[in-house]
MOPAC internal coordinates of N, CA, C and O (Angstrom, degrees):
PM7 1SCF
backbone

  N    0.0000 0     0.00 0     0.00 0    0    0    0
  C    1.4415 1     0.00 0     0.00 0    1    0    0
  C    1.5291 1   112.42 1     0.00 0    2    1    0
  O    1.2310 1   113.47 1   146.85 1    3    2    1
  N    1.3085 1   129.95 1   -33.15 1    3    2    1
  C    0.8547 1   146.10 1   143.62 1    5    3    2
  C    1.8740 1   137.46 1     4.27 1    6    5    3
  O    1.2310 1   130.00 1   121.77 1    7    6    5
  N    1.8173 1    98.33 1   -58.23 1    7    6    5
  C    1.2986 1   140.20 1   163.34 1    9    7    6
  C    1.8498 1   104.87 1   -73.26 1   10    9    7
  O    1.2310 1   132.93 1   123.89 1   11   10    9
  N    1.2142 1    92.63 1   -56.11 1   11   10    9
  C    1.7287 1    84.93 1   175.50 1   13   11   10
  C    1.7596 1   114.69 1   -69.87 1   14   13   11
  O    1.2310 1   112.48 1   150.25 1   15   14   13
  N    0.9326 1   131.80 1   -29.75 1   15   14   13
  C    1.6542 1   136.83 1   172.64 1   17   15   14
  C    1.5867 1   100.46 1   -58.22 1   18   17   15
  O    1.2310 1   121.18 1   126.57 1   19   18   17
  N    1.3415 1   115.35 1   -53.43 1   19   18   17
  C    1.6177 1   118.50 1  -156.37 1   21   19   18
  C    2.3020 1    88.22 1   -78.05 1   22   21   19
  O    1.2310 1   123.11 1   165.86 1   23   22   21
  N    1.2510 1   111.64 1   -14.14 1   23   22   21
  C    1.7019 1    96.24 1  -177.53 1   25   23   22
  C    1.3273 1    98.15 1  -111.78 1   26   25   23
  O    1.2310 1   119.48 1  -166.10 1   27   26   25
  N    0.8720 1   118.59 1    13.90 1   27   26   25
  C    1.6075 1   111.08 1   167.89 1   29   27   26
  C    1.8360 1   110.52 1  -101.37 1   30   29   27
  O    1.2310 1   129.24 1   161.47 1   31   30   29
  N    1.2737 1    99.81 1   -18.53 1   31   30   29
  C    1.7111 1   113.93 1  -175.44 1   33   31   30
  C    1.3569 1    96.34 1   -89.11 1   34   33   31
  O    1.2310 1   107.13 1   165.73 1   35   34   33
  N    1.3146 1   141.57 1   -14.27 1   35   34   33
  C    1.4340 1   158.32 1  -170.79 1   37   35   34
  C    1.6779 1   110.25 1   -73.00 1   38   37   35
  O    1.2310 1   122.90 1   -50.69 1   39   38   37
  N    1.5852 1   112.04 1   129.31 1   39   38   37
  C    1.7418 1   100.64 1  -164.25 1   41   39   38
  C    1.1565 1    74.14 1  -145.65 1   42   41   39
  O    1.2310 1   128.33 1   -23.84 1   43   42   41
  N    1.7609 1   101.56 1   156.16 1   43   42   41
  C    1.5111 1   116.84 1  -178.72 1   45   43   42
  C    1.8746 1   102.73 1   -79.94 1   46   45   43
  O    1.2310 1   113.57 1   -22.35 1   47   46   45
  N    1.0569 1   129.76 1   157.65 1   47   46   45
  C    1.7645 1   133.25 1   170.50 1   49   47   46
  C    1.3434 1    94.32 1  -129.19 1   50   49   47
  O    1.2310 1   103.26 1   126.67 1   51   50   49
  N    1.4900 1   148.37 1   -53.33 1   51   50   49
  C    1.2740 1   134.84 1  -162.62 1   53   51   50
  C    1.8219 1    96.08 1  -167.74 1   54   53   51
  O    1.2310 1   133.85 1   -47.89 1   55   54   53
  N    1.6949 1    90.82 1   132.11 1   55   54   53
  C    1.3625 1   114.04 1   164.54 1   57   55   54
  C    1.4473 1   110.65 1  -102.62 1   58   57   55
  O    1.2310 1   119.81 1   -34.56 1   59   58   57
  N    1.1863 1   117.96 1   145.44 1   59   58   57
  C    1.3529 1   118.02 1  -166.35 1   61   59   58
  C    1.1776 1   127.06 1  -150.10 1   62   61   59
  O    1.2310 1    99.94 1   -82.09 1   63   62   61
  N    1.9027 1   153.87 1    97.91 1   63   62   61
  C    1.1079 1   136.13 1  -164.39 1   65   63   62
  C    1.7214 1   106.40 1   -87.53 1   66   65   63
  O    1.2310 1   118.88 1  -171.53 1   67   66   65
  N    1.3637 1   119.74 1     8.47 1   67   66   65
  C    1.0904 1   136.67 1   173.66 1   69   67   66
  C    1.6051 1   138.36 1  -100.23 1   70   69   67
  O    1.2310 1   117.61 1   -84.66 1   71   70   69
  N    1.5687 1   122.16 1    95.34 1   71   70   69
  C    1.3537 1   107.57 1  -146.80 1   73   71   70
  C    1.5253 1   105.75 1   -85.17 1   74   73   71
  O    1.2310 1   119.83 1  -168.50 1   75   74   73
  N    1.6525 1   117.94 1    11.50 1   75   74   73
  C    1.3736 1   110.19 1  -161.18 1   77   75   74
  C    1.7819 1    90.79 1   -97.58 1   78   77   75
  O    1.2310 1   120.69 1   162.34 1   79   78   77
  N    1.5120 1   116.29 1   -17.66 1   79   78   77
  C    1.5292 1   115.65 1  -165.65 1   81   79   78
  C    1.6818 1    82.02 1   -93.73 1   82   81   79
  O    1.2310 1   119.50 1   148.75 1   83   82   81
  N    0.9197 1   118.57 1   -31.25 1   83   82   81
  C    2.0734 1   105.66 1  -178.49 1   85   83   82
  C    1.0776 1   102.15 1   -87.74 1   86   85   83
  O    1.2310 1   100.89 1  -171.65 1   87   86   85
  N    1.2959 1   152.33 1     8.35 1   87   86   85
  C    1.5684 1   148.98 1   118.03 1   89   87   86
  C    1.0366 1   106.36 1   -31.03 1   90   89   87
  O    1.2310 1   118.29 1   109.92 1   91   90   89
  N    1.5600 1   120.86 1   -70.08 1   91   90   89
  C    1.7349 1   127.19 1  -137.41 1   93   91   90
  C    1.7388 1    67.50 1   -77.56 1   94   93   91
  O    1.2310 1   105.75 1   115.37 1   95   94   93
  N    1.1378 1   144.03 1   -64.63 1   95   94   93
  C    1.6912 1   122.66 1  -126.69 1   97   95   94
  C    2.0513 1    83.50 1   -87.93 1   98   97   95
  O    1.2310 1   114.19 1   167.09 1   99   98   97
  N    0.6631 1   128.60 1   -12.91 1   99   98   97
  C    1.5471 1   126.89 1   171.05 1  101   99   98
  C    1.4758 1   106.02 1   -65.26 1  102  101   99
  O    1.2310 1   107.28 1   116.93 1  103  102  101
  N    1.5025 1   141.31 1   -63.07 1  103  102  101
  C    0.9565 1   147.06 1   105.17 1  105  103  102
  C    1.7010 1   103.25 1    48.47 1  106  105  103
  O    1.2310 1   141.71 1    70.58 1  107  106  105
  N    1.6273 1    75.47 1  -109.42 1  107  106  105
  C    1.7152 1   102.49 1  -173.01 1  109  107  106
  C    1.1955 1   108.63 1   -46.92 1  110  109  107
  O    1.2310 1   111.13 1   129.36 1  111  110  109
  N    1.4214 1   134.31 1   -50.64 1  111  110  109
  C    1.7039 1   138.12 1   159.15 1  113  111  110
  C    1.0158 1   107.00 1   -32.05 1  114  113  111
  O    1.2310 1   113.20 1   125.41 1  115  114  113
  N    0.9035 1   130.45 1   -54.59 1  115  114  113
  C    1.4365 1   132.92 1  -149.99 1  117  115  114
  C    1.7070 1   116.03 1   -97.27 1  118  117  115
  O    1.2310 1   126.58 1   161.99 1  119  118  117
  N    1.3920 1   104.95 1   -18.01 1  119  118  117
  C    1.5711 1   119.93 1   166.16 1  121  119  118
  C    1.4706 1   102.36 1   -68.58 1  122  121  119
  O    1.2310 1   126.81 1   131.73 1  123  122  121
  N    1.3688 1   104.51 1   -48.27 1  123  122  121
  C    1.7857 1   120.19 1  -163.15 1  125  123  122
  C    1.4364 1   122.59 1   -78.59 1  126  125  123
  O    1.2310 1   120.12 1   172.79 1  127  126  125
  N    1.8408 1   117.38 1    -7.21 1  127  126  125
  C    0.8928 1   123.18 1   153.63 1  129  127  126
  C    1.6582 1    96.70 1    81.77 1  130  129  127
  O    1.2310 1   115.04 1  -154.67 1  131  130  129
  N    1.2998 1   127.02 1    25.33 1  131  130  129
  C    1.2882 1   123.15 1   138.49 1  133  131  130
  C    1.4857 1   122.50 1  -106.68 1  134  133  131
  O    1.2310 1   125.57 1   -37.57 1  135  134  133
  N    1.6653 1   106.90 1   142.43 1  135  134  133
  C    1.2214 1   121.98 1   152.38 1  137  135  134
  C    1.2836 1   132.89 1   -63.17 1  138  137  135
  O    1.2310 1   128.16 1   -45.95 1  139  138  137
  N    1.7785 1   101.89 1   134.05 1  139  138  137
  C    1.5693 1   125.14 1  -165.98 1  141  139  138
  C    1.6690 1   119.22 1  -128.92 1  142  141  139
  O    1.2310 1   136.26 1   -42.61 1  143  142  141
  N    1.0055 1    86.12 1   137.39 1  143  142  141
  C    2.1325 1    88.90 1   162.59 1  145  143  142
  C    1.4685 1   107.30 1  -107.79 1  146  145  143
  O    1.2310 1   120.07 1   -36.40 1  147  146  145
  N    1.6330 1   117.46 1   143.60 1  147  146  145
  C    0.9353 1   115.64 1   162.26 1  149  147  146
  C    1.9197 1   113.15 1  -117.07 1  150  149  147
  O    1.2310 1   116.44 1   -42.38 1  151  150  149
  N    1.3230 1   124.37 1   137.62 1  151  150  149
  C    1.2443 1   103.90 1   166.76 1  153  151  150
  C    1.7335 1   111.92 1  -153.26 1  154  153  151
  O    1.2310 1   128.57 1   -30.41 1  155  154  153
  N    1.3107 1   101.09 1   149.59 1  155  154  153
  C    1.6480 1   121.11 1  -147.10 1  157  155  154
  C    1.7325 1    99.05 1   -98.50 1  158  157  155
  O    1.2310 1   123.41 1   -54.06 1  159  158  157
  N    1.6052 1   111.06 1   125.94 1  159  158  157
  C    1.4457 1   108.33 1   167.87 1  161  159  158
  C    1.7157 1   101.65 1  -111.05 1  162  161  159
  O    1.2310 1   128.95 1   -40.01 1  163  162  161
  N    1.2865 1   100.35 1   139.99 1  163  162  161
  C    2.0244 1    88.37 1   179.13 1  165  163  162
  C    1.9141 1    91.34 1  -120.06 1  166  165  163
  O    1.2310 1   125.10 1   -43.53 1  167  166  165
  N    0.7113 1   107.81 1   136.47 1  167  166  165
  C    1.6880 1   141.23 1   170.45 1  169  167  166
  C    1.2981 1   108.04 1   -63.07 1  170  169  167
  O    1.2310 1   112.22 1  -104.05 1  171  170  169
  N    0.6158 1   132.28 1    75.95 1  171  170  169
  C    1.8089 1   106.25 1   174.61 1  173  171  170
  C    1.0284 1   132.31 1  -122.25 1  174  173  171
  O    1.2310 1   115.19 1   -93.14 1  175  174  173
  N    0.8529 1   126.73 1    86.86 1  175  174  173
  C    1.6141 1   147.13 1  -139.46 1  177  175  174
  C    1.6528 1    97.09 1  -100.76 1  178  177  175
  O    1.2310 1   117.47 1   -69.62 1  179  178  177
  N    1.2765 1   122.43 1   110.38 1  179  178  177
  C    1.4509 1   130.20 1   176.90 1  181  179  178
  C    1.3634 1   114.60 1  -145.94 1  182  181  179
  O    1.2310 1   124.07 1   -87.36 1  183  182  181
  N    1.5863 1   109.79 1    92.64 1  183  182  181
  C    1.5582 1   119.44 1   167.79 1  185  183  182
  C    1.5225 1   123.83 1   -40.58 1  186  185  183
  O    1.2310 1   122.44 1   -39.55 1  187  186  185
  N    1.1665 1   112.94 1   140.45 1  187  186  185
  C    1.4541 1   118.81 1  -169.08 1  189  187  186
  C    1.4955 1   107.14 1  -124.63 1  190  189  187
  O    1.2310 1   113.38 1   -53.00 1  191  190  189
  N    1.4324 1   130.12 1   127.00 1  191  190  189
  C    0.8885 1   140.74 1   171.30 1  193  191  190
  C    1.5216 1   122.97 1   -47.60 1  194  193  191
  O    1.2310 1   115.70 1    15.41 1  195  194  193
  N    1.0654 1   125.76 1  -164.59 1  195  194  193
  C    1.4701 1   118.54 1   179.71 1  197  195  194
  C    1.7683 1    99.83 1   -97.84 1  198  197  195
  O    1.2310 1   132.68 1   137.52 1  199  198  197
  N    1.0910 1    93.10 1   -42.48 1  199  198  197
  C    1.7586 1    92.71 1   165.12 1  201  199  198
  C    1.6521 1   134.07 1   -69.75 1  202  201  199
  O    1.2310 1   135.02 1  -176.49 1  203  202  201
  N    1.6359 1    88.56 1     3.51 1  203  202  201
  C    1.5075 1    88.99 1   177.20 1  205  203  202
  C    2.0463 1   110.21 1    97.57 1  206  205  203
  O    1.2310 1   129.20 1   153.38 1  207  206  205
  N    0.8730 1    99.88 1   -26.62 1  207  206  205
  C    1.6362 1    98.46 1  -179.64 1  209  207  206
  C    1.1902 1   119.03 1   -70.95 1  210  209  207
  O    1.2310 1   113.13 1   -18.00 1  211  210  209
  N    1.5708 1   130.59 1   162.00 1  211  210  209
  C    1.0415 1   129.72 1  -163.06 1  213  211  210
  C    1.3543 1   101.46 1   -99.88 1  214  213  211
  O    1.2310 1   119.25 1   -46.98 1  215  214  213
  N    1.2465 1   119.03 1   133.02 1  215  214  213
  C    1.7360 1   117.03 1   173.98 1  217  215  214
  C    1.6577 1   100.21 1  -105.54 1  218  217  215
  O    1.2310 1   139.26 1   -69.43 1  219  218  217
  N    1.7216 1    80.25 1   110.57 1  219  218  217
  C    1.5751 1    94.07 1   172.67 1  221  219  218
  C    1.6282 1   128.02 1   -63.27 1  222  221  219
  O    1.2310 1   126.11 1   166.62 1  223  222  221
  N    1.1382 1   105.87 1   -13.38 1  223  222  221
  C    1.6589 1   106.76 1  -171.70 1  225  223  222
  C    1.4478 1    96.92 1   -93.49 1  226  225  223
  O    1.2310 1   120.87 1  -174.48 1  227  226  225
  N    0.9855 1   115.93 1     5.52 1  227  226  225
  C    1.8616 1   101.69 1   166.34 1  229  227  226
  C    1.7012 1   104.03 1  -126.14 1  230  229  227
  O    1.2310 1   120.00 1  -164.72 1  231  230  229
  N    1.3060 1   117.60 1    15.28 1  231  230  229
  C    1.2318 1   112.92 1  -174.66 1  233  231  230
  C    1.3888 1   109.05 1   -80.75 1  234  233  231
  O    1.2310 1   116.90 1   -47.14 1  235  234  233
  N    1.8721 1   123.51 1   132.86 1  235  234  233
  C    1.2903 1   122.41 1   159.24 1  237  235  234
  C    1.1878 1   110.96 1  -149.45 1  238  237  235
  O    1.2310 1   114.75 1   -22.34 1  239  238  237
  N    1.0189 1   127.55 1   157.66 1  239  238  237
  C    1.6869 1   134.73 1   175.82 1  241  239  238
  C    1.4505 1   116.49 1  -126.41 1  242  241  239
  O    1.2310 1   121.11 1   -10.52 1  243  242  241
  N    1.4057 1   115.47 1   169.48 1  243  242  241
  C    1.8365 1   109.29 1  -177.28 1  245  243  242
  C    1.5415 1    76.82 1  -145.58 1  246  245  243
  O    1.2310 1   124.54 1     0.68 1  247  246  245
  N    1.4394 1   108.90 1  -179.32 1  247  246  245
  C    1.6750 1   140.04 1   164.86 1  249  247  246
  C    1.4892 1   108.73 1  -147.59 1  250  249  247
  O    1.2310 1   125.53 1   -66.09 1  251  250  249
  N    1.1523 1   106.97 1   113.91 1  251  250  249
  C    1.8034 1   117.49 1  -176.03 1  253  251  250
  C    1.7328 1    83.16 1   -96.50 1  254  253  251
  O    1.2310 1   124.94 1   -53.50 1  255  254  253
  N    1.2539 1   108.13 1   126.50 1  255  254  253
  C    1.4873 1   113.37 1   140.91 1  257  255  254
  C    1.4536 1   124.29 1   -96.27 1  258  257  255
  O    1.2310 1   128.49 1   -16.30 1  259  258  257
  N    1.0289 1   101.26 1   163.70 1  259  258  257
  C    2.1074 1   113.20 1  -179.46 1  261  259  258
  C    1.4622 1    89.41 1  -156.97 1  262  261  259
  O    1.2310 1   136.73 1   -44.79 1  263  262  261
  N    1.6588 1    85.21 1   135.21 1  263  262  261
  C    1.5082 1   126.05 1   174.41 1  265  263  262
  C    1.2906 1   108.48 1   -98.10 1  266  265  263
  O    1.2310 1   124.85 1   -32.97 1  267  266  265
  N    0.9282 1   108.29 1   147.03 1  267  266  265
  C    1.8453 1   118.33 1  -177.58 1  269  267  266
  C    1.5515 1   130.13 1  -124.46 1  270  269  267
  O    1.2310 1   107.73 1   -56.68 1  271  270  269
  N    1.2304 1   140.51 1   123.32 1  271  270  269
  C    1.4354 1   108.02 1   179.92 1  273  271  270
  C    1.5471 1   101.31 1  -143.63 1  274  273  271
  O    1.2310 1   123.24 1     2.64 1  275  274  273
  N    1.3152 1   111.40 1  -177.36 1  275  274  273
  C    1.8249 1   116.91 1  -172.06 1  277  275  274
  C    1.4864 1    84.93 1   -62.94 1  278  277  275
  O    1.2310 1   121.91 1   -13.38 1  279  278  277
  N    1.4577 1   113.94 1   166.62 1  279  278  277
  C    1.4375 1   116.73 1   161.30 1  281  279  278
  C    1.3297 1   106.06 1   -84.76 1  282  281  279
  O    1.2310 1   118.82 1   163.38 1  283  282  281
  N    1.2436 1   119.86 1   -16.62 1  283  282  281
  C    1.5140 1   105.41 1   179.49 1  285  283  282
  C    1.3368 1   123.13 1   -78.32 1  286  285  283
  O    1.2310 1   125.25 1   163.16 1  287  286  285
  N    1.6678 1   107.53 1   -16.84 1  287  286  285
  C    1.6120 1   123.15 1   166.64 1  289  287  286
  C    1.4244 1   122.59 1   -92.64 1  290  289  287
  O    1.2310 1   118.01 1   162.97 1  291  290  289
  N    1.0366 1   121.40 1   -17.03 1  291  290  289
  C    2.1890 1   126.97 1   149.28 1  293  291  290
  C    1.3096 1    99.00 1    10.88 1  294  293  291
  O    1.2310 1   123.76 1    89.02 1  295  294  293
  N    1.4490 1   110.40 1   -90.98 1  295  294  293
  C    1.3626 1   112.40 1  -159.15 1  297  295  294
  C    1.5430 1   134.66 1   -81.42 1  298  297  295
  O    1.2310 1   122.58 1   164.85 1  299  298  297
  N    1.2591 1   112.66 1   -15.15 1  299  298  297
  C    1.3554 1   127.10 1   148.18 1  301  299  298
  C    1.8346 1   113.64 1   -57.56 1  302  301  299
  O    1.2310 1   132.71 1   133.31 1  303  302  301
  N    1.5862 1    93.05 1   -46.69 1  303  302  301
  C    1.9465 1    92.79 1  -171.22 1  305  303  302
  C    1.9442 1    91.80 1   -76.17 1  306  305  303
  O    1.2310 1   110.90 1   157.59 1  307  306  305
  N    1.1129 1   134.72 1   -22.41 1  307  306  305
  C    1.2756 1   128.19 1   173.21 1  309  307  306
  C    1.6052 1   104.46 1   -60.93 1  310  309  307
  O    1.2310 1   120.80 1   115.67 1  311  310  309
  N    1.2690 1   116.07 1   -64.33 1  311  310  309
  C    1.2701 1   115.81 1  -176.32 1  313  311  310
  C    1.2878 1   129.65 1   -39.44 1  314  313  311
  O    1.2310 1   126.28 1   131.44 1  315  314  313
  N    1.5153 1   105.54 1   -48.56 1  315  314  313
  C    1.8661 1   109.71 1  -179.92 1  317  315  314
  C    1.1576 1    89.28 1   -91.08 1  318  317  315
  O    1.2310 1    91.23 1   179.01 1  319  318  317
  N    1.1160 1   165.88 1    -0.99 1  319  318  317
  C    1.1558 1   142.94 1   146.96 1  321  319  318
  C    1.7543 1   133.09 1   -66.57 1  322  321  319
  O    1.2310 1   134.61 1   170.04 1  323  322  321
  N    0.8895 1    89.34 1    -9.96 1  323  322  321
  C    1.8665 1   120.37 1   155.81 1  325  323  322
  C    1.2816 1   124.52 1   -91.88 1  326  325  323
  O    1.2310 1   123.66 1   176.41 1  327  326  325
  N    1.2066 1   110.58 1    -3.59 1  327  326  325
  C    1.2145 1   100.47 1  -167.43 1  329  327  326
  C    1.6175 1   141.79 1   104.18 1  330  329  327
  O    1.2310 1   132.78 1  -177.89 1  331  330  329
  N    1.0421 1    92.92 1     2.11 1  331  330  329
  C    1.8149 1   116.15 1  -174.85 1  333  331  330
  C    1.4773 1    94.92 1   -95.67 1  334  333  331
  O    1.2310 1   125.27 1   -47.31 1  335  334  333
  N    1.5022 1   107.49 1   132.69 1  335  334  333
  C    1.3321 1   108.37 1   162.55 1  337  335  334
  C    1.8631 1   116.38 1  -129.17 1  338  337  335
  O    1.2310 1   125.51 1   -18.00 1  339  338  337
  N    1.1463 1   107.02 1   162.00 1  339  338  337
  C    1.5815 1   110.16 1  -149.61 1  341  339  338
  C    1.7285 1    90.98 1   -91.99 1  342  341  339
  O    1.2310 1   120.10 1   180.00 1  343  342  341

């Protein structure tokens, strides 16, 4: 139960299809001495022929990341993630 208490205290700080801006706020978290989750959705969207094959000319994929933090750390993890440093 334990695991369920600590993800319910869990708040989004930044969604991101960009892994170089969820660096910098990993970074900045991590300068600032709060704890984070990060976790990766990938898209992947690949049309299939009638035979089942993959048609490469429409093939693309994404990876959304989401940042996570205590709710009691939100606004501190908002802050350095802007750019504020302590």
């Amino acid at each position: 139960m334990k695991f369920l208490a600590g993800f319910f205290r869990r708040r989004l700080v930044l969604s991101s299809y960009d892994a170089v801006q969820v660096a910098a706020a990993r970074m900045a978290l991590q300068e600032g001495g709060v704890k984070f989750w990060v976790s990766q959705h990938t898209d992947d969207l690949m049309p299939r022929s009638v035979s089942g094959q993959v048609l490469p000319f429409l093939t693309r994929a994404a990876t959304e990341y989401s940042v996570y933090v205590d709710k009691d750390d939100l606004e501190l993890a908002e802050y350095l993630i802007n750019g504020g440093t302590l």
